[in-house]
C-alpha positions in Angstrom: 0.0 0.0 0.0 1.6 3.5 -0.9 0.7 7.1 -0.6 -0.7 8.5 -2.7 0.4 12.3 -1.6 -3.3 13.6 -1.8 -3.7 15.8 1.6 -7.2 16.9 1.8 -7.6 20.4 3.4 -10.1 22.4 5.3 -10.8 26.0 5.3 -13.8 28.2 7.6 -15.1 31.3 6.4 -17.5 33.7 7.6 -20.4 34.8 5.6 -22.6 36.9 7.3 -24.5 38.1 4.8 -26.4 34.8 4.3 -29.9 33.9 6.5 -31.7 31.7 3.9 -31.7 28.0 1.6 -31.2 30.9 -1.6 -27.9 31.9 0.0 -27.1 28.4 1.1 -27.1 26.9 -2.6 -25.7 30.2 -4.4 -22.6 29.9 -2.1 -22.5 25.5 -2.7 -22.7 26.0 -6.1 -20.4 28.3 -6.7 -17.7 27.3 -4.4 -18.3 23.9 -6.1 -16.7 25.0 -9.2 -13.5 26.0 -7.7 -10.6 23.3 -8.6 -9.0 21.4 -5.5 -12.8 21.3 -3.8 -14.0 18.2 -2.9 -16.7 19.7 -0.7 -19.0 22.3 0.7 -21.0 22.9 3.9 -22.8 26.0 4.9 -24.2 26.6 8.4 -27.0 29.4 8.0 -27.0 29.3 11.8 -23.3 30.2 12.5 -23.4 31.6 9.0 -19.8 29.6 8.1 -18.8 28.0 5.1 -16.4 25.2 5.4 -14.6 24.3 2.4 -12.6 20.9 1.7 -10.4 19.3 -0.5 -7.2 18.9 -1.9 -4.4 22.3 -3.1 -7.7 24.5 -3.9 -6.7 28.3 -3.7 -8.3 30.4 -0.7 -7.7 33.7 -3.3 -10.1 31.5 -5.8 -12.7 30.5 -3.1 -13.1 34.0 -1.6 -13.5 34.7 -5.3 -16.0 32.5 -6.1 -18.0 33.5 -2.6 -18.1 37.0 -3.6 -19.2 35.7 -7.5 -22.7 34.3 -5.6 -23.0 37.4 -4.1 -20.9 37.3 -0.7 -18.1 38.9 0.9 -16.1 36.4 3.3 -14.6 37.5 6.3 
């Protein structure tokens, strides 16, 4: 069995801007499309986005959260 090198990473960031399932899906979808992401979560209630996956760019999510209508903090 080898390595295969792939480190899977995690970033947070705040969105406060969002409060309903509209912003919910417009940041998934978005942030979806950014390469390296494996995954997206949004909590309305903390209003948080945590982002996963493997080298993605934190420049190229932010961009992509302001691209659904968002500014992350």
């Amino acid at each position: 069995m080898g390595y295969n090198g792939s480190v899977n990473q995690t970033a947070s960031y705040t969105v406060s801007a969002m409060h309903c399932g509209h912003c919910e899906r417009a940041v998934k979808e978005e942030v979806s499309t950014v390469a390296g992401v494996s995954d997206v979560a949004v909590d309305l209630q903390t209003k948080v986005v945590t982002v996963t996956g493997s080298a993605f760019d934190d420049a190229a999510v932010r961009a992509a959260i302001e691209e659904a209508g968002y500014e992350a903090a």
